[in-house]
PyMOL Python script that loads the backbone (N, CA, C, O; Angstrom):
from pymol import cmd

cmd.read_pdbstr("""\
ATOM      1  N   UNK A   1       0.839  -1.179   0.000  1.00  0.00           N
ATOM      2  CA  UNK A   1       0.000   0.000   0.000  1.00  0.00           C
ATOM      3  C   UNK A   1       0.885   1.244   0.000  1.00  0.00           C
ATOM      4  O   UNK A   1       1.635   1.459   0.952  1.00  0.00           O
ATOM      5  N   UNK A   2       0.802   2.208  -1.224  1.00  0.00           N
ATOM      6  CA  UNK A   2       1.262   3.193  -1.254  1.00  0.00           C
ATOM      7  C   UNK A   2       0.784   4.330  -0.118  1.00  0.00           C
ATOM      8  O   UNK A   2      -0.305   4.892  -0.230  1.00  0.00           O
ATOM      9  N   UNK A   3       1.887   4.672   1.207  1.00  0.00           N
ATOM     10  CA  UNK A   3       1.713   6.231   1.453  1.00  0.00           C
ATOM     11  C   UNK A   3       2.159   7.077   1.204  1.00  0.00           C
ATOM     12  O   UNK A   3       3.019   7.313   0.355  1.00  0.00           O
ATOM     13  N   UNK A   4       1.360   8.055   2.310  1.00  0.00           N
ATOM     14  CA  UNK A   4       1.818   9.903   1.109  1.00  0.00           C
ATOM     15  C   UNK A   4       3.081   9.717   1.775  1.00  0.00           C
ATOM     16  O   UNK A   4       3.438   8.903   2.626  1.00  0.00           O
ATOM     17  N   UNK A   5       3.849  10.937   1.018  1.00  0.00           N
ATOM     18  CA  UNK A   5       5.512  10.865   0.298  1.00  0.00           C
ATOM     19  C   UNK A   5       6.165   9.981   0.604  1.00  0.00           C
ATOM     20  O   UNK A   5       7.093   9.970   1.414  1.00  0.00           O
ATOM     21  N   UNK A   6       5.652   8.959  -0.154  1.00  0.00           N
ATOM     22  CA  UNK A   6       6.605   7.450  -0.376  1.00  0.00           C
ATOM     23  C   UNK A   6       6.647   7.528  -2.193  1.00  0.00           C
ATOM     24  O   UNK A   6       5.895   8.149  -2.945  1.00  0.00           O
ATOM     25  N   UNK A   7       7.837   6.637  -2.520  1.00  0.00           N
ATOM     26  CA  UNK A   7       7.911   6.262  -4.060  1.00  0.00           C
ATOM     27  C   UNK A   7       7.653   5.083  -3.964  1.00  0.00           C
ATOM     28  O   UNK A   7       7.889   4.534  -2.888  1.00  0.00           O
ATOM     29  N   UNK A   8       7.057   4.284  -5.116  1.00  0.00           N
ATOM     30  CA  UNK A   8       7.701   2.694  -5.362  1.00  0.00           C
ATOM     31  C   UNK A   8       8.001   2.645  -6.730  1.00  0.00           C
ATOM     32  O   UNK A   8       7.576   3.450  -7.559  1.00  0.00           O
ATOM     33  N   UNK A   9       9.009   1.342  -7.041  1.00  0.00           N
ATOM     34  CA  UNK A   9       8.604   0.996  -8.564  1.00  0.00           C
ATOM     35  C   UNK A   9       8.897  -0.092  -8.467  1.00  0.00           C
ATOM     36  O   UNK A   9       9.412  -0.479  -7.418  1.00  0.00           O
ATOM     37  N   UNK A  10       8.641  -1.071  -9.665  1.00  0.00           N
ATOM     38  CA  UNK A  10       8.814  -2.806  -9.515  1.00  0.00           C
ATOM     39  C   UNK A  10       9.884  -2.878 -10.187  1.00  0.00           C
ATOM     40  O   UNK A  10      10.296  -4.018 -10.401  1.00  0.00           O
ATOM     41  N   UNK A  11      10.656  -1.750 -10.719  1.00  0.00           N
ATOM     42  CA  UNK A  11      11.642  -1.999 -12.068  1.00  0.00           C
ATOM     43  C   UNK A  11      12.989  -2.056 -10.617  1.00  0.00           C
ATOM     44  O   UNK A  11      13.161  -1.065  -9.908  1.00  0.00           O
ATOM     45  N   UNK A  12      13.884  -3.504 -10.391  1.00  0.00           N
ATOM     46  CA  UNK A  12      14.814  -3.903  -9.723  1.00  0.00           C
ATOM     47  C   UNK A  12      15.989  -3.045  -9.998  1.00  0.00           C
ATOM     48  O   UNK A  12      16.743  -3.089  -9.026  1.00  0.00           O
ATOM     49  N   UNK A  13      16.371  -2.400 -10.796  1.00  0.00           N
ATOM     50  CA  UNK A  13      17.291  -1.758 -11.578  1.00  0.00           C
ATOM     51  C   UNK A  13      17.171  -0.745 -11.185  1.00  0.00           C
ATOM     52  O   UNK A  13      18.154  -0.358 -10.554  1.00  0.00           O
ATOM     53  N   UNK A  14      16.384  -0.076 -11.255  1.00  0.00           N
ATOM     54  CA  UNK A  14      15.913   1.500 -10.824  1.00  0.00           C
ATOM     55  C   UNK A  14      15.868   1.406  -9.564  1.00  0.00           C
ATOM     56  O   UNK A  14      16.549   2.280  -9.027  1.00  0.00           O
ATOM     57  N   UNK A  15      15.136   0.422  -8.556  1.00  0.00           N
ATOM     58  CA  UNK A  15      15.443   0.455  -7.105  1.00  0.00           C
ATOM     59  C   UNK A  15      17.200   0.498  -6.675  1.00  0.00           C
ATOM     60  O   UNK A  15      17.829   1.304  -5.989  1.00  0.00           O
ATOM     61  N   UNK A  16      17.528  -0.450  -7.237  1.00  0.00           N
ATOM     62  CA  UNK A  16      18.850  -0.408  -6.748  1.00  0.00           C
ATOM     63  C   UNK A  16      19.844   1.392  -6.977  1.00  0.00           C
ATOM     64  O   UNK A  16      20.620   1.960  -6.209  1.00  0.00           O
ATOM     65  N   UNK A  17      19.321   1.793  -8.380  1.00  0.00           N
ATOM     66  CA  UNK A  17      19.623   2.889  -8.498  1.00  0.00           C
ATOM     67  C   UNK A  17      19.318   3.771  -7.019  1.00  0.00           C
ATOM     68  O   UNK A  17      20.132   4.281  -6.249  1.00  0.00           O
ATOM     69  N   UNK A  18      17.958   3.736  -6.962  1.00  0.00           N
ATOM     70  CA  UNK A  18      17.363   4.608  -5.930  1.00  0.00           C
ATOM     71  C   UNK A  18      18.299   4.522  -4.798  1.00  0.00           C
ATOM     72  O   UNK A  18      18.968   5.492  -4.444  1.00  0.00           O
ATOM     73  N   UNK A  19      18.365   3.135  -4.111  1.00  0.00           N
ATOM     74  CA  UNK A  19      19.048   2.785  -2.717  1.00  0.00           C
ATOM     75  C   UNK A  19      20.254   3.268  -3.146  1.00  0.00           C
ATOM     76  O   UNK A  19      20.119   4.259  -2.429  1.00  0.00           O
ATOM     77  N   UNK A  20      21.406   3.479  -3.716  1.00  0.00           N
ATOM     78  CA  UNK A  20      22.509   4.339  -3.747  1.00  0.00           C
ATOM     79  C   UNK A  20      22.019   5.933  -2.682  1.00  0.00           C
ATOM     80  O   UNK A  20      22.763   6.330  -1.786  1.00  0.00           O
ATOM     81  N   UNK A  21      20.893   6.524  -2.974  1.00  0.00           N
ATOM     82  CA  UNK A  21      20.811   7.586  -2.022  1.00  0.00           C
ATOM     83  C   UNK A  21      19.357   7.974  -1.702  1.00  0.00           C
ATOM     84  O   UNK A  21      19.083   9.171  -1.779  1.00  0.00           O
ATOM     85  N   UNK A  22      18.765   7.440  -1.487  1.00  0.00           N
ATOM     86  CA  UNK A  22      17.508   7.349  -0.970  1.00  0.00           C
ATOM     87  C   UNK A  22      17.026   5.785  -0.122  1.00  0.00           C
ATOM     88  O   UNK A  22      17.030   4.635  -0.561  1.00  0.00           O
ATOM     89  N   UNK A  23      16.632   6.320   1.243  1.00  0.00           N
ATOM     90  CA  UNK A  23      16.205   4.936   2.204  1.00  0.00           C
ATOM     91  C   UNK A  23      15.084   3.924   1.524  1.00  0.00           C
ATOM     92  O   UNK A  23      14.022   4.501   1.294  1.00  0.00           O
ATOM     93  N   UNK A  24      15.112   2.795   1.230  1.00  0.00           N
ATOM     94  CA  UNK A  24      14.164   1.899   0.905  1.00  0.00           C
ATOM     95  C   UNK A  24      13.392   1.690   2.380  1.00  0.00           C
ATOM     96  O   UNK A  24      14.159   2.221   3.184  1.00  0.00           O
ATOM     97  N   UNK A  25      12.517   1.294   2.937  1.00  0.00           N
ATOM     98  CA  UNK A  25      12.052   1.607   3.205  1.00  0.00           C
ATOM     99  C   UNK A  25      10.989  -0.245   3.443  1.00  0.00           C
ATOM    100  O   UNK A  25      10.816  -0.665   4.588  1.00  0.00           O
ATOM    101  N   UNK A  26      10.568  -0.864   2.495  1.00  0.00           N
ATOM    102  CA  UNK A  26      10.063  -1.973   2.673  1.00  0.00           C
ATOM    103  C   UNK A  26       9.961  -2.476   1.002  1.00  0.00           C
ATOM    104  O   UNK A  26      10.043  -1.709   0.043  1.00  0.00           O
ATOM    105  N   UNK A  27       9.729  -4.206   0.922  1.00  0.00           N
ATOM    106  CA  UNK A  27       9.208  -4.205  -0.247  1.00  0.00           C
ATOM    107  C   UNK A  27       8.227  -5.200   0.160  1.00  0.00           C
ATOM    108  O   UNK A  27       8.251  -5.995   1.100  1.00  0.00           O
ATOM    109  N   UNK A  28       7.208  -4.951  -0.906  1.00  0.00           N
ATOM    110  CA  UNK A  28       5.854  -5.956  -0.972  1.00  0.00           C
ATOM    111  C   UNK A  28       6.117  -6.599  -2.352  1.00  0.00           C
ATOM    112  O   UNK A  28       6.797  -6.380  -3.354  1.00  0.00           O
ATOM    113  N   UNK A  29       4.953  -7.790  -1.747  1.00  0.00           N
ATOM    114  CA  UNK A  29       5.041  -8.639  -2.495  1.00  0.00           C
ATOM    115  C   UNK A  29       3.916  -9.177  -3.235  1.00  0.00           C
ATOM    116  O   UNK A  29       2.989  -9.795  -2.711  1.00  0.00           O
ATOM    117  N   UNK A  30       4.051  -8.869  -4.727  1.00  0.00           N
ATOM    118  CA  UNK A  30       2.309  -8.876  -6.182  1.00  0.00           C
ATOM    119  C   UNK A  30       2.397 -10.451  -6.134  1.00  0.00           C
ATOM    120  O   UNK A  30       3.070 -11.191  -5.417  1.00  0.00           O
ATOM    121  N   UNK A  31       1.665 -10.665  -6.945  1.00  0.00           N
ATOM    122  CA  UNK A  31       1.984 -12.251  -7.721  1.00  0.00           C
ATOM    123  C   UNK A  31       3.505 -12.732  -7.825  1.00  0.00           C
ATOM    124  O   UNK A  31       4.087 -13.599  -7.173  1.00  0.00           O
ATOM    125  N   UNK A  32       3.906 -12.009  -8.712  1.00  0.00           N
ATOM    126  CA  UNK A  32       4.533 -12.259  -9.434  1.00  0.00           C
ATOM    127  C   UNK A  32       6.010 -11.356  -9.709  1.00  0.00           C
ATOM    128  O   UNK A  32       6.856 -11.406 -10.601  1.00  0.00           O
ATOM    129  N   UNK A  33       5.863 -10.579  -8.559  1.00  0.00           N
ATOM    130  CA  UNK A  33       6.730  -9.321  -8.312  1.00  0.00           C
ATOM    131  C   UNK A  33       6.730  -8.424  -7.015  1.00  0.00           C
ATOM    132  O   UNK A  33       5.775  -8.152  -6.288  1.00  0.00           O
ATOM    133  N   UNK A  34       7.847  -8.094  -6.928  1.00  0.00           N
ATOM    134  CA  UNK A  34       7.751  -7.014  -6.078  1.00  0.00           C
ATOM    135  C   UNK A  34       7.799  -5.531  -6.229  1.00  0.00           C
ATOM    136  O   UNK A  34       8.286  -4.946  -7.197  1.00  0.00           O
ATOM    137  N   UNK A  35       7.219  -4.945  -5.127  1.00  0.00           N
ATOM    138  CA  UNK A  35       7.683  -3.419  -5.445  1.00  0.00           C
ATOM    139  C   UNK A  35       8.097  -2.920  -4.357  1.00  0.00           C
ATOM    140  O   UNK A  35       7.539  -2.946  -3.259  1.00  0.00           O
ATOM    141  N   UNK A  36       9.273  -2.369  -4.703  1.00  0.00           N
ATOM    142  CA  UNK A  36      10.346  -0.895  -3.865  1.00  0.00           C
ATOM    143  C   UNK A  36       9.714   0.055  -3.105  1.00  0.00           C
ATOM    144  O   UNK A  36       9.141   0.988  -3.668  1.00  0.00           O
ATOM    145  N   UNK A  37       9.730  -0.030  -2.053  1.00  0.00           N
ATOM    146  CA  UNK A  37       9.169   1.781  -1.525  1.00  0.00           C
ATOM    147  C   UNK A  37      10.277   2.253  -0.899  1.00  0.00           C
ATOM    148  O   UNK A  37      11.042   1.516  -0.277  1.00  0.00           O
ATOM    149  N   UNK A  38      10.442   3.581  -1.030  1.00  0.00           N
ATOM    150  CA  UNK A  38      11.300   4.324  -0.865  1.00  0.00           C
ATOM    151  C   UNK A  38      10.220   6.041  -0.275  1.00  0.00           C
ATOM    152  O   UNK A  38       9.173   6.593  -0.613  1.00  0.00           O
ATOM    153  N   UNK A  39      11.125   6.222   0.554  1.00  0.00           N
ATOM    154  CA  UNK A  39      10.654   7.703   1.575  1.00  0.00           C
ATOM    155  C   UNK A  39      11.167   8.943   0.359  1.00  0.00           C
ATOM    156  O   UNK A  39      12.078   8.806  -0.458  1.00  0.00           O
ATOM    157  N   UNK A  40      10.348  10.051   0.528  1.00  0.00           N
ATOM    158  CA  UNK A  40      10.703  11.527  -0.090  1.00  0.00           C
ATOM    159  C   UNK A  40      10.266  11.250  -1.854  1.00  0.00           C
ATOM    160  O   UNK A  40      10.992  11.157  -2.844  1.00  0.00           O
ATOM    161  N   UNK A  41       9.131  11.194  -1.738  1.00  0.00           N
ATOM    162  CA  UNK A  41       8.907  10.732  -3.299  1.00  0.00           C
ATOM    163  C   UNK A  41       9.294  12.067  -4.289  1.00  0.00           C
ATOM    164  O   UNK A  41       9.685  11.922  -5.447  1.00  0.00           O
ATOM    165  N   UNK A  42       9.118  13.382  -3.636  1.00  0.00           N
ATOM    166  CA  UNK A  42       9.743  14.154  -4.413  1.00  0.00           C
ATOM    167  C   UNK A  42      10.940  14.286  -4.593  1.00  0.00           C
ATOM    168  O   UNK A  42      11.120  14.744  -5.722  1.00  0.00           O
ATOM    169  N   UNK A  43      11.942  14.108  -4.017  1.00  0.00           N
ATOM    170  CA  UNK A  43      13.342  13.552  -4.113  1.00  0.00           C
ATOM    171  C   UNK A  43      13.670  12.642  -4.907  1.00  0.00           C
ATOM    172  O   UNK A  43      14.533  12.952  -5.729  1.00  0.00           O
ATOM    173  N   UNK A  44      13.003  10.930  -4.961  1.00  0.00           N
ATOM    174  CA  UNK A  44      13.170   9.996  -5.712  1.00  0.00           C
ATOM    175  C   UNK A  44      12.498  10.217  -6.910  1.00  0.00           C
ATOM    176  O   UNK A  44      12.828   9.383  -7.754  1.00  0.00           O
ATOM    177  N   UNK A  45      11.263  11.437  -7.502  1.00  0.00           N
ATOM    178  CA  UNK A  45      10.934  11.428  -8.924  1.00  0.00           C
ATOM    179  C   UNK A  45      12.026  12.252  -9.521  1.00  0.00           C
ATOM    180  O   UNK A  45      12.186  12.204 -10.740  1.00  0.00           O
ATOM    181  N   UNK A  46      13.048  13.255  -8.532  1.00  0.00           N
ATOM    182  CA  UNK A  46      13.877  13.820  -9.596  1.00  0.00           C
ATOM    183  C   UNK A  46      15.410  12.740  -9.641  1.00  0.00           C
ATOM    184  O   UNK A  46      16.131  12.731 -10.639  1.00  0.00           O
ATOM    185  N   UNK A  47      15.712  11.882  -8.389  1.00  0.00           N
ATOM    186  CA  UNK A  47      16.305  10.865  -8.985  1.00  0.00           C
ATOM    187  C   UNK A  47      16.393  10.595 -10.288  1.00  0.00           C
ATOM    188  O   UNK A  47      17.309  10.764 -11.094  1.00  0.00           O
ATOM    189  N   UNK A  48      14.791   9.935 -10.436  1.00  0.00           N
ATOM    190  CA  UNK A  48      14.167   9.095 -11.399  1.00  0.00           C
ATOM    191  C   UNK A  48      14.380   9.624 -12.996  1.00  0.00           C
ATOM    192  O   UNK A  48      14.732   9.049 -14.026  1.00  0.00           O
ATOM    193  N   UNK A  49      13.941  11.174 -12.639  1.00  0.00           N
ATOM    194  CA  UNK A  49      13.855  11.580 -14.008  1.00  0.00           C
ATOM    195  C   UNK A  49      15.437  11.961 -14.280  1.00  0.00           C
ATOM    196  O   UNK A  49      15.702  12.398 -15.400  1.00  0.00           O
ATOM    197  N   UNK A  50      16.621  11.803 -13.212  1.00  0.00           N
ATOM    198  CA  UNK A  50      18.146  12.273 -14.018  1.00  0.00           C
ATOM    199  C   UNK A  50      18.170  10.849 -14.432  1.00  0.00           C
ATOM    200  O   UNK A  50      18.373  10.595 -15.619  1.00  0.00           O
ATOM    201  N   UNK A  51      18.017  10.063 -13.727  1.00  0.00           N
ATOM    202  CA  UNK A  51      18.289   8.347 -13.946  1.00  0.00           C
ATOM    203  C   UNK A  51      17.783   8.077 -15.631  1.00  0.00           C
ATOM    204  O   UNK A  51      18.497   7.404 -16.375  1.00  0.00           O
ATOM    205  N   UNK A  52      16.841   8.516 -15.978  1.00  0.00           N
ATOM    206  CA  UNK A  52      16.024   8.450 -17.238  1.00  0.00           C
ATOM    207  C   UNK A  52      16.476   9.287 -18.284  1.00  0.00           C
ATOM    208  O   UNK A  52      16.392   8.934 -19.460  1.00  0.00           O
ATOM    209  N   UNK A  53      16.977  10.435 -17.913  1.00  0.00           N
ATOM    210  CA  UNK A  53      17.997  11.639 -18.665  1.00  0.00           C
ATOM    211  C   UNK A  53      19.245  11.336 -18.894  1.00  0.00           C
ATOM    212  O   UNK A  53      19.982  12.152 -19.448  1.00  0.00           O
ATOM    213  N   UNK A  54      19.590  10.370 -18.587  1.00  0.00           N
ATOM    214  CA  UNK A  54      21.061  10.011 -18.281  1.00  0.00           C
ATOM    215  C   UNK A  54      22.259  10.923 -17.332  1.00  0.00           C
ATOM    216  O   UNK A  54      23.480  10.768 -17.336  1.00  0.00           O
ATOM    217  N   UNK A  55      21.676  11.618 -16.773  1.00  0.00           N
ATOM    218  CA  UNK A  55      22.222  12.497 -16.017  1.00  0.00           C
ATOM    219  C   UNK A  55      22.789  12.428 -14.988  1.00  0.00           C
ATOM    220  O   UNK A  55      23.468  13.328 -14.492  1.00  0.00           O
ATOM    221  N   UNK A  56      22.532  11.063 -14.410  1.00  0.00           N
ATOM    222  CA  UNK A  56      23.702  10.519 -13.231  1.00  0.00           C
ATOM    223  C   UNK A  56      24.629   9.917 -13.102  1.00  0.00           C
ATOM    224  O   UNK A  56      24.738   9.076 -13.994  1.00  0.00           O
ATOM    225  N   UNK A  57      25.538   9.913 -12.287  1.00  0.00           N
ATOM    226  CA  UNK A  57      26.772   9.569 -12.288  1.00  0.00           C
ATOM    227  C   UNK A  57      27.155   8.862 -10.933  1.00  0.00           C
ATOM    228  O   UNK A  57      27.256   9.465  -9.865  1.00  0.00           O
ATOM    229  N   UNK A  58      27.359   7.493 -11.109  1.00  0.00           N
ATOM    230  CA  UNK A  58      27.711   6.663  -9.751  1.00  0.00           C
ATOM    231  C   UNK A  58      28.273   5.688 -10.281  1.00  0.00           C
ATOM    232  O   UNK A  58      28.316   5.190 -11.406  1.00  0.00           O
ATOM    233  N   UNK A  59      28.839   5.426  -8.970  1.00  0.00           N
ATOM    234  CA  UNK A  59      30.651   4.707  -8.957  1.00  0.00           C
ATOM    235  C   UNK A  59      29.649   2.468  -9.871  1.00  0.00           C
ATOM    236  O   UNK A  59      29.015   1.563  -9.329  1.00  0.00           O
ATOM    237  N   UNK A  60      29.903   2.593 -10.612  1.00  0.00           N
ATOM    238  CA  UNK A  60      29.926   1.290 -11.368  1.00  0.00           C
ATOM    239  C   UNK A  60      29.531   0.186 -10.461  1.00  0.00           C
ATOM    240  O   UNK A  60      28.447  -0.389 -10.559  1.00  0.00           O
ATOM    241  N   UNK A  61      30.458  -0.104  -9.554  1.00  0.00           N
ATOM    242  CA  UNK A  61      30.827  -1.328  -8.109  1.00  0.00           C
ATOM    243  C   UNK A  61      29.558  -1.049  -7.454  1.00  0.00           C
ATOM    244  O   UNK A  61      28.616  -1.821  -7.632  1.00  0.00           O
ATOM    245  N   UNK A  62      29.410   0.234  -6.530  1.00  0.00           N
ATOM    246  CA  UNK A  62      28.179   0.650  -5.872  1.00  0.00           C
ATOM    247  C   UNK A  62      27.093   0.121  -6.677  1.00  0.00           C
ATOM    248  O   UNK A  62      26.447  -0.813  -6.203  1.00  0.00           O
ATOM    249  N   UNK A  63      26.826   0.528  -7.699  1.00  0.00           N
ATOM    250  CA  UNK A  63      25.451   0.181  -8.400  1.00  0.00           C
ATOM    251  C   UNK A  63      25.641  -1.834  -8.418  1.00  0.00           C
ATOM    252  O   UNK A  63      25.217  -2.506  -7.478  1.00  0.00           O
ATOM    253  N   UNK A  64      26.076  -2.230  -9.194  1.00  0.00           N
ATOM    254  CA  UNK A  64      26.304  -3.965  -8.939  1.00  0.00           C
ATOM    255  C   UNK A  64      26.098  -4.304  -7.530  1.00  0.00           C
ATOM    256  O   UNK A  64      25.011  -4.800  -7.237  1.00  0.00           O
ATOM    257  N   UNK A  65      27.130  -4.080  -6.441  1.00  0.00           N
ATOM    258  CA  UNK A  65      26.322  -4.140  -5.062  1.00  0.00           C
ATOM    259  C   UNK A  65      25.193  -3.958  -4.909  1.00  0.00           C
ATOM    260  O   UNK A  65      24.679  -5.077  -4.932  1.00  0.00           O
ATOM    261  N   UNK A  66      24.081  -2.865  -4.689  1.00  0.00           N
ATOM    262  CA  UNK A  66      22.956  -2.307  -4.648  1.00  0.00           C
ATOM    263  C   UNK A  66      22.120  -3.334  -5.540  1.00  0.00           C
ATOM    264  O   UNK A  66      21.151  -3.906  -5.042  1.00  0.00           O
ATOM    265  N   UNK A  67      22.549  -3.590  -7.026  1.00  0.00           N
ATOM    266  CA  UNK A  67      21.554  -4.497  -7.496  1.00  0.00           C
ATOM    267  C   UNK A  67      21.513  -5.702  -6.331  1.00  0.00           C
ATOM    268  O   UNK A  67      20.599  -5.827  -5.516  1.00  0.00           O
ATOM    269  N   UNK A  68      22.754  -6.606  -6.430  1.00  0.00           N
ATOM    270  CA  UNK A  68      23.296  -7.906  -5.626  1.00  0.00           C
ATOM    271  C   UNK A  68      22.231  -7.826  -4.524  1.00  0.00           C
ATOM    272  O   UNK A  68      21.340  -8.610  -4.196  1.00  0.00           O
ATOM    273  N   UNK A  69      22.612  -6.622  -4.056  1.00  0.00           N
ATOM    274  CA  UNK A  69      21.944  -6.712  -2.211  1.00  0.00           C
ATOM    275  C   UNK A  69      20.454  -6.843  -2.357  1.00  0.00           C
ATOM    276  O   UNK A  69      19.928  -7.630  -1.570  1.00  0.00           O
ATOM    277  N   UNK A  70      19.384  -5.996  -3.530  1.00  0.00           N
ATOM    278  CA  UNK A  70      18.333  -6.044  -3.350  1.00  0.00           C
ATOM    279  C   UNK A  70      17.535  -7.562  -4.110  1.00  0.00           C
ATOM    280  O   UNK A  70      16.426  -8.066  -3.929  1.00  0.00           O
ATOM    281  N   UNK A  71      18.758  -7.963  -5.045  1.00  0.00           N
ATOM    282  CA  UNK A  71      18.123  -9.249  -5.321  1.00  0.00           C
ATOM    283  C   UNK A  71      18.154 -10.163  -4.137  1.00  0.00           C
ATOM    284  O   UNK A  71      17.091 -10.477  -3.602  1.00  0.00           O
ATOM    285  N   UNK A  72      19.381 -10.645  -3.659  1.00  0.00           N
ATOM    286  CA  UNK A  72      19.296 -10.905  -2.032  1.00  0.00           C
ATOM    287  C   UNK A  72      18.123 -11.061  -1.347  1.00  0.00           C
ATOM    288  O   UNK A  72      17.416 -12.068  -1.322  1.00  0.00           O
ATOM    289  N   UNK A  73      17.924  -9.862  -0.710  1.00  0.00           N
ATOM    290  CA  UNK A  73      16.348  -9.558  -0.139  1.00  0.00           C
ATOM    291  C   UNK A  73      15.273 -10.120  -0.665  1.00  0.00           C
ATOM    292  O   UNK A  73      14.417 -10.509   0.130  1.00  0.00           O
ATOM    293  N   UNK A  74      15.047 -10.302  -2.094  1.00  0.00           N
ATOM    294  CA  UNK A  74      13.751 -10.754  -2.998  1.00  0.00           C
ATOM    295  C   UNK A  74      13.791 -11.851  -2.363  1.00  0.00           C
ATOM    296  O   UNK A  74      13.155 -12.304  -1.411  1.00  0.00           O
ATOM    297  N   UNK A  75      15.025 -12.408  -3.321  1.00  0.00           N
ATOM    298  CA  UNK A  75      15.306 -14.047  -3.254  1.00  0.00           C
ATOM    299  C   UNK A  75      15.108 -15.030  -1.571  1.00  0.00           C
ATOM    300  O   UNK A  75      14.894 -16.236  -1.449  1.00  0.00           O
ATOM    301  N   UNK A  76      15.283 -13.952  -0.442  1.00  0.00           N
ATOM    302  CA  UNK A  76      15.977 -14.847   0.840  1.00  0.00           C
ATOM    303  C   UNK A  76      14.421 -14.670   0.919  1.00  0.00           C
ATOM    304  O   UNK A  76      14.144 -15.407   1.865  1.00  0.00           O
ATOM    305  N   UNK A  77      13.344 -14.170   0.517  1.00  0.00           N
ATOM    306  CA  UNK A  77      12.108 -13.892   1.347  1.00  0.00           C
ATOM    307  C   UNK A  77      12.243 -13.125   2.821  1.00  0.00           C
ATOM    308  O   UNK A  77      11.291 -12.863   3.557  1.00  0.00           O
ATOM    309  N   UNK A  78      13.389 -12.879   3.034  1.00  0.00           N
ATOM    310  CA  UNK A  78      13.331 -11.876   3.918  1.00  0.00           C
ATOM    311  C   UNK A  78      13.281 -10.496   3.918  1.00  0.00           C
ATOM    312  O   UNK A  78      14.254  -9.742   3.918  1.00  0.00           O
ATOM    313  N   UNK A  79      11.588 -10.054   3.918  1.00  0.00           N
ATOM    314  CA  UNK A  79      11.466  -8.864   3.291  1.00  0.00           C
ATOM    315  C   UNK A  79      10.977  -7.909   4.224  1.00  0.00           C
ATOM    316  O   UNK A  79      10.786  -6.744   3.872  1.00  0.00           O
TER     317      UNK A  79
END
""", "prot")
cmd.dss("prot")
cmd.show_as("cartoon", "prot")
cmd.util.cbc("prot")
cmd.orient("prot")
């Protein structure tokens, strides 16, 4: 359940982006997927939209970690 100024998205890639600098916060669980919530949704839509602009810049390693760690979480069911 989405609350006010929270983000989510189901795209794993973009979360992990997010968690580089924005708190995750919890993930739920669809059928067939999960989705990311993350605190300060106005913060994480301008993330979102440099992330989409190509406009950000983070260290390569960090991002691979961040993916690693949040697949982790999916996978262990410890959510």
């Amino acid at each position: 359940m989405l609350r006010q100024n929270e983000y989510r998205t189901k795209d794993i890639y973009l979360a992990s982006f997010l968690s580089l600098s924005e708190k995750l916060l919890r993930l739920e669980k669809e059928t067939n997927f999960y989705w990311f919530f993350f605190e300060n949704k106005k913060r994480c839509e301008e993330t979102v939209n440099n992330y989409w602009q190509g406009e950000s810049k983070v260290e390569t390693k960090a991002f691979v970690n961040a993916i690693k760690s949040l697949k982790a979480r999916v996978f262990s069911g410890d959510n």
